[in-house]
C-alpha positions as CSV (number, residue, x, y, z in Angstrom):
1,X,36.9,114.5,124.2
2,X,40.7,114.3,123.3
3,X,42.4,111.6,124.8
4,X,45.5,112.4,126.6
5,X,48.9,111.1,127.8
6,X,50.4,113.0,130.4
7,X,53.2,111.8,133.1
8,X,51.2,113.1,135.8
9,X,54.2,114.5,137.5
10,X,56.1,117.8,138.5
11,X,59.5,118.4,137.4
12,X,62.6,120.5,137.1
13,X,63.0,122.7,134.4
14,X,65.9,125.1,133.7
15,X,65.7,128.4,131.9
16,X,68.1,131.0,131.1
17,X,67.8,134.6,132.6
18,X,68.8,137.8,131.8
19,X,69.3,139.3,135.2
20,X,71.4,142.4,135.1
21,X,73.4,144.1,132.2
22,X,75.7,141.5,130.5
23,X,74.5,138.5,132.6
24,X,72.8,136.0,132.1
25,X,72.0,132.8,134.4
26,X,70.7,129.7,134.3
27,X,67.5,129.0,136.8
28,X,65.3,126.1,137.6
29,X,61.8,126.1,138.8
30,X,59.1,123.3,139.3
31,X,56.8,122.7,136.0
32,X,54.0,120.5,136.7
33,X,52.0,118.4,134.6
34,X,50.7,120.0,131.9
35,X,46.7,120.8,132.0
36,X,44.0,120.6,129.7
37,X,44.5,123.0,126.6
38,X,48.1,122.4,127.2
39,X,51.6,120.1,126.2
40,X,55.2,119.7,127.9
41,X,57.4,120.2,125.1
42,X,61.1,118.9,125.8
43,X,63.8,121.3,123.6
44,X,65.8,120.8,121.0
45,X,66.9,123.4,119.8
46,X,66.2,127.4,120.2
47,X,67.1,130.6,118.2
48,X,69.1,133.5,119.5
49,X,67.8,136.3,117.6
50,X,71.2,138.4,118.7
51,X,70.1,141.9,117.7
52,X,67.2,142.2,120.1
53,X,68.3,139.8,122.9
54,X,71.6,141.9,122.6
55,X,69.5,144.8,123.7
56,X,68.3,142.7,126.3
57,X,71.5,141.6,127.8
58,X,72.6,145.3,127.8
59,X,69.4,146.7,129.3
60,X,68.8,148.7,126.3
61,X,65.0,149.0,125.5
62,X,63.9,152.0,126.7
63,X,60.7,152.2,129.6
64,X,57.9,153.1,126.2
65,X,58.9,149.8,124.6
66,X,58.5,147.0,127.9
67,X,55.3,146.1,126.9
68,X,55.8,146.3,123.5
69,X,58.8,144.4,123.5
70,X,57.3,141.5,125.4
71,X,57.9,138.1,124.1
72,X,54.9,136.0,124.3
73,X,55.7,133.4,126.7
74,X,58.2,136.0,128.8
75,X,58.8,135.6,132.6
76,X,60.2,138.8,134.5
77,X,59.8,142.2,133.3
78,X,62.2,144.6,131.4
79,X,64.7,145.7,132.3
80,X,65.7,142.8,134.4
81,X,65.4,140.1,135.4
82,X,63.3,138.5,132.3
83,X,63.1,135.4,130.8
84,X,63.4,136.2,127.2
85,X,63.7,133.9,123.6
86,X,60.9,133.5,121.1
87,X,62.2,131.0,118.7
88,X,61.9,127.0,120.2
89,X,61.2,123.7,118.2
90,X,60.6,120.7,120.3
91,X,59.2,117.1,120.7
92,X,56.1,117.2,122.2
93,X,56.2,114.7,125.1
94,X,52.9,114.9,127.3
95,X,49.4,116.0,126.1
96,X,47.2,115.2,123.5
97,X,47.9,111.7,121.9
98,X,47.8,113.3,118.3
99,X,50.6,115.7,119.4
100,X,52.7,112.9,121.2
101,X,56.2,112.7,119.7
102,X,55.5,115.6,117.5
103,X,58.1,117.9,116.9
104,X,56.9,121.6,116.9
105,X,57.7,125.4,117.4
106,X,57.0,128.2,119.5
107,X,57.3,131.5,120.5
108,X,58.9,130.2,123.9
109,X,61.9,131.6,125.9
110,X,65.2,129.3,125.9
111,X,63.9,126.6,128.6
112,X,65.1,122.9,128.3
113,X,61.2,121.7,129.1
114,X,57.6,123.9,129.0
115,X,54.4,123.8,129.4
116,X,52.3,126.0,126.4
117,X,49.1,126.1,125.0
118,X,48.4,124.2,122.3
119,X,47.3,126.7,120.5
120,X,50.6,128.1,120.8
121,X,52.6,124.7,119.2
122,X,52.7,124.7,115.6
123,X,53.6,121.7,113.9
124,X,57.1,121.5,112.1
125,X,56.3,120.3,108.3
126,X,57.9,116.9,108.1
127,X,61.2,116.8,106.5
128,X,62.3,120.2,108.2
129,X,64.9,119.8,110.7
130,X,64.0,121.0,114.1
131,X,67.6,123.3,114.1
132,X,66.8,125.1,110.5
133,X,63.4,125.7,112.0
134,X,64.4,128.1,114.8
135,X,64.8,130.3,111.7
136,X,60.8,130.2,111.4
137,X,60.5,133.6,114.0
138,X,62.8,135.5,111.5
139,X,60.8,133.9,107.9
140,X,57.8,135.7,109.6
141,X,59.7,139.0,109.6
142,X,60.6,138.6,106.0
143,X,57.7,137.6,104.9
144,X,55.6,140.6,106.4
145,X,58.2,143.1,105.3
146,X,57.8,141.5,101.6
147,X,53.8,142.0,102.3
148,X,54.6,145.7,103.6
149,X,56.6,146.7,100.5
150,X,54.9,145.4,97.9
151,X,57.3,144.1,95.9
152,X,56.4,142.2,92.3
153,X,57.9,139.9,89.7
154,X,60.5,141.7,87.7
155,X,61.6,144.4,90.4
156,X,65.1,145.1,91.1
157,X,65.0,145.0,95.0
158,X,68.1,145.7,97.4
159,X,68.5,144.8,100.5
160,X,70.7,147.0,102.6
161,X,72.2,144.4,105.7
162,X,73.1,140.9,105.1
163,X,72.1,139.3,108.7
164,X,69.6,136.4,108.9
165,X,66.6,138.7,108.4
166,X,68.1,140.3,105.4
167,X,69.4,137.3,104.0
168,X,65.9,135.6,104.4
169,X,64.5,138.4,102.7
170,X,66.6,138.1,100.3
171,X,65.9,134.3,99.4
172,X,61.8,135.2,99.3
173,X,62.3,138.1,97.3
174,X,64.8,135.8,94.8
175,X,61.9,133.8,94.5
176,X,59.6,136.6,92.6
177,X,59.7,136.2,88.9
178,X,62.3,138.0,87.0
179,X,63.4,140.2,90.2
180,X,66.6,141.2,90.3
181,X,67.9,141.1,94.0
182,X,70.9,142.3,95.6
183,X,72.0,142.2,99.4
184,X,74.2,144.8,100.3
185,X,76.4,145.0,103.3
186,X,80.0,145.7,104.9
187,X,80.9,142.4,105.4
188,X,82.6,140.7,102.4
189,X,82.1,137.2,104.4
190,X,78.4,137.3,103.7
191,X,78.9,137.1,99.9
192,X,79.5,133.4,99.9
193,X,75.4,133.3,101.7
194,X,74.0,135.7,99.5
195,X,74.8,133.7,96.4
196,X,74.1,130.2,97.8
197,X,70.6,131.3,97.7
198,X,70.6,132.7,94.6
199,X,71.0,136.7,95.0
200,X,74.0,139.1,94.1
201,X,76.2,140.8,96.4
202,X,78.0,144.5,96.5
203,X,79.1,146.1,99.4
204,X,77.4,149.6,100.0
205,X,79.7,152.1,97.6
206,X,79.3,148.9,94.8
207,X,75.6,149.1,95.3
208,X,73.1,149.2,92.7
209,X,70.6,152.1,92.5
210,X,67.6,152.8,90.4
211,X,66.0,150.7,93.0
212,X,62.6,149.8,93.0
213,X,62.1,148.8,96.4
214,X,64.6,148.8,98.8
215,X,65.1,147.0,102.6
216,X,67.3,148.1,105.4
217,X,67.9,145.6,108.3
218,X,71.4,146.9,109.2
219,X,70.4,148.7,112.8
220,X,72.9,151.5,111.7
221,X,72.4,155.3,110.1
222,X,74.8,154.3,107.8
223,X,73.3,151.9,106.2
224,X,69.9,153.4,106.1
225,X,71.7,156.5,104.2
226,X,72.9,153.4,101.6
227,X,69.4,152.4,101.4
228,X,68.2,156.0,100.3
229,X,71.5,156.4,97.6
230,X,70.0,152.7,96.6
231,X,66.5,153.8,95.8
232,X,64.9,154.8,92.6
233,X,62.1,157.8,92.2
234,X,59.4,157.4,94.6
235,X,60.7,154.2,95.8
236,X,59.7,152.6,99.1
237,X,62.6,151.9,101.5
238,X,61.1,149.3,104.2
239,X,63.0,149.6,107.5
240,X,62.9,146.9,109.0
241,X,65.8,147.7,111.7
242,X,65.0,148.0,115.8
243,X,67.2,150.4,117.5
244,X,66.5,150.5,121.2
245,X,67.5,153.2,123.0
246,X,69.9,154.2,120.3
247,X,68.8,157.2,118.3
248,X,70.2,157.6,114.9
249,X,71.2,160.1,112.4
250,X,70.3,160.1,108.9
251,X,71.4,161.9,106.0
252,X,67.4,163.4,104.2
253,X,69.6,166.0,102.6
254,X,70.7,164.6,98.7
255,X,68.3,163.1,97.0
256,X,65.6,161.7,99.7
257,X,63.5,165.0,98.9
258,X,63.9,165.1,94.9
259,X,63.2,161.4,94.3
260,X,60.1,162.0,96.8
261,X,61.3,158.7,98.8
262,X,59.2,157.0,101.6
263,X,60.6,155.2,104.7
264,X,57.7,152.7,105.9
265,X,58.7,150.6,109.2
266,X,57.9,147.0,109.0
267,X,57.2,145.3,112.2
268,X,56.0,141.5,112.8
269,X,54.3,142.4,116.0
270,X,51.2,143.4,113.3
271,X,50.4,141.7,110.2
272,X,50.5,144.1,107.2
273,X,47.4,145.7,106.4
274,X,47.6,143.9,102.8
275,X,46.8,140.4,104.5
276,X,45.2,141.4,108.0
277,X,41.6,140.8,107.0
278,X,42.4,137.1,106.2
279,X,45.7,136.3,107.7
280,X,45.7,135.0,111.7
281,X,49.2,135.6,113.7
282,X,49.3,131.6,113.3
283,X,48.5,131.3,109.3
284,X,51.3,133.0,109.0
285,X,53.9,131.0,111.2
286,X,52.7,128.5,109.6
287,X,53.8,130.2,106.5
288,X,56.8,131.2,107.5
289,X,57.4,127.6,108.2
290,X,56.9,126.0,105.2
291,X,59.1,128.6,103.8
292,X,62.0,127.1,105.2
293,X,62.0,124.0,103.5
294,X,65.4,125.1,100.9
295,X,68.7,123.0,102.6
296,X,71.0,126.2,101.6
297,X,68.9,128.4,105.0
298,X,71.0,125.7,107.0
299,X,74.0,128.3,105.8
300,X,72.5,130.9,108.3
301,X,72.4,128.8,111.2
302,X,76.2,129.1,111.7
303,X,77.3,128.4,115.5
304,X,75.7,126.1,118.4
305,X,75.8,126.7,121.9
306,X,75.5,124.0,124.3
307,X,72.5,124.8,126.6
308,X,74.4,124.0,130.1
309,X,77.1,126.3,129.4
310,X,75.3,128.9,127.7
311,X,74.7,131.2,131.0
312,X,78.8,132.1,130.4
313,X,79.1,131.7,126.6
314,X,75.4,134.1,125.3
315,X,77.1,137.3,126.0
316,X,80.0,136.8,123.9
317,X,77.9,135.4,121.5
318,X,75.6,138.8,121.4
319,X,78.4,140.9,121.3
320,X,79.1,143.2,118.0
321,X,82.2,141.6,117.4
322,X,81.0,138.0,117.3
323,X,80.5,136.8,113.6
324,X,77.6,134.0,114.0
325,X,74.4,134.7,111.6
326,X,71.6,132.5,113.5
327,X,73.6,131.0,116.8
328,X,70.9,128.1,118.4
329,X,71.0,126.9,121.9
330,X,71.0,122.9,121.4
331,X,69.5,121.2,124.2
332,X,70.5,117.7,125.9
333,X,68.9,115.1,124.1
334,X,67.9,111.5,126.2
């Protein structure tokens, strides 16, 4: 049997809340001791993924997408109120002793302490910092959408939307031999990013085309339609973009029907078919984790928000104005 180190005792912990469009609170609630098969883990840090927690705060998933759209340690139920976050590290503080003072991720709502199973906790590779590490949820987006599109050494690849996911997709992608990779987007900020980890830059009426494959994680019809001008003949464009409620227009007049282009949808929720017979939901975390290891991803991680004030300062920091790649909610530390 596993030994054990536990504190034995109940104790406060406080989580944020999404309780009605455009608020957000912070609540306690008891959390006992953890039991077998199971570790309190006290936070460090936590990602704010702000596209789809921005449809949170607003109430903007629509009723075919609650269950869906469930994060896997969520409290509460859409529309509100609903515990909601999927990107913690912590130190693991009670459970089993080769766990003890580990620090680890998980898919965990923003929560200063919790309880999760340990098959849950995945170990952060030594020499990542817990902070860069909240980026981990995001690497496992890029990386499925680089196993959905089949991209290979020596293809010129675009990728239309320079936000975290895009630009993380654009550092795997960089990595392919002899690929030529561009990130394309509106804001002329994100070329300083795009060529700290090695990738070119051109907003969308500078962008290349010819494309072999091409990625949109924009969330607008407008820069889908620069993904289709982007791609070459029979080029796959991988959407990888989540629009809520939101419908959107796009432009198939053009070219999308003479260059007999495909639109595939990319989604983490299922691993791509290309790995699914071998790859588990936690092999590739874990890959996604040891992807992070380059010092320039600490670029993307560009504004912190103190945890006991962050019931006021989230919704500004989800709005469409505010300019932060990868905000993280940085917990007290004892």
């Amino acid at each position: 049997m596993m030994a054990r180190r536990s504190t034995g005792k109940t104790r406060m912990a406080r989580a944020l809340w999404y309780v009605k469009k455009g608020t957000v609170e912070l609540r306690s609630a008891p959390l006992p001791a953890p039991g077998p098969g199971y570790a309190r883990v006290r936070s460090l840090f936590s990602g704010i993924s702000r596209g789809t927690e921005r449809l949170v705060l607003l109430g903007a998933i629509g009723p075919s997408e609650w269950e869906r759209m469930r994060a896997p340690m969520q409290e509460g139920a859409f529309p509100f109120p609903v515990k909601y976050g999927y990107a913690a590290t912590g130190l693991v503080e009670a459970g089993p002793a080769n766990l003890i003072g580990r620090q680890v991720f998980a898919l965990h709502p923003h929560q200063d302490y919790f309880n999760a199973p340990l098959d849950a906790l995945i170990p952060i590779p030594d020499g990542l910092p817990a902070r860069r590490a909240t980026l981990a949820a995001n690497m496992e987006t890029a990386l499925n959408a680089i196993w959905d599109s089949g991209a290979g050494p020596g293809d010129r690849i675009v990728i239309v939307g320079a936000g975290v996911v895009g630009l993380l997709l654009a550092a795997l992608a960089a990595r392919l031999p002899g690929a030529i990779v561009t990130a394309v987007d509106v804001e002329e900020q994100r070329r300083p990013l795009a060529e700290g980890l090695g990738v070119g830059f051109a907003r969308p009426e500078h962008a290349p085309a010819d494309a072999d494959v091409v990625f949109h994680a924009s969330a607008t019809g407008a820069g889908l339609d620069a993904a289709i001008r982007c791609a070459g003949l029979e080029a796959p464009i991988i959407e990888l973009s989540w629009y809520g409620d939101r419908p959107a227009t796009v432009e198939l007049g053009g070219a999308f029907h003479s260059r007999r282009l495909r639109i595939l949808s990319s989604q983490v929720g299922q691993i791509s078919p290309s790995r699914r017979p071998r790859w588990s939901f936690r092999r590739r975390l874990e890959a996604a984790l040891g992807l992070l290891a380059a010092p320039a991803l600490d670029a993307l991680v560009t504004e912190d928000i103190a945890f006991e004030t962050a019931a006021r300062t989230l919704p500004k920091a989800l709005t469409t104005e505010a300019r932060a790649l990868a905000p993280v909610i940085c917990y007290p530390q004892e």
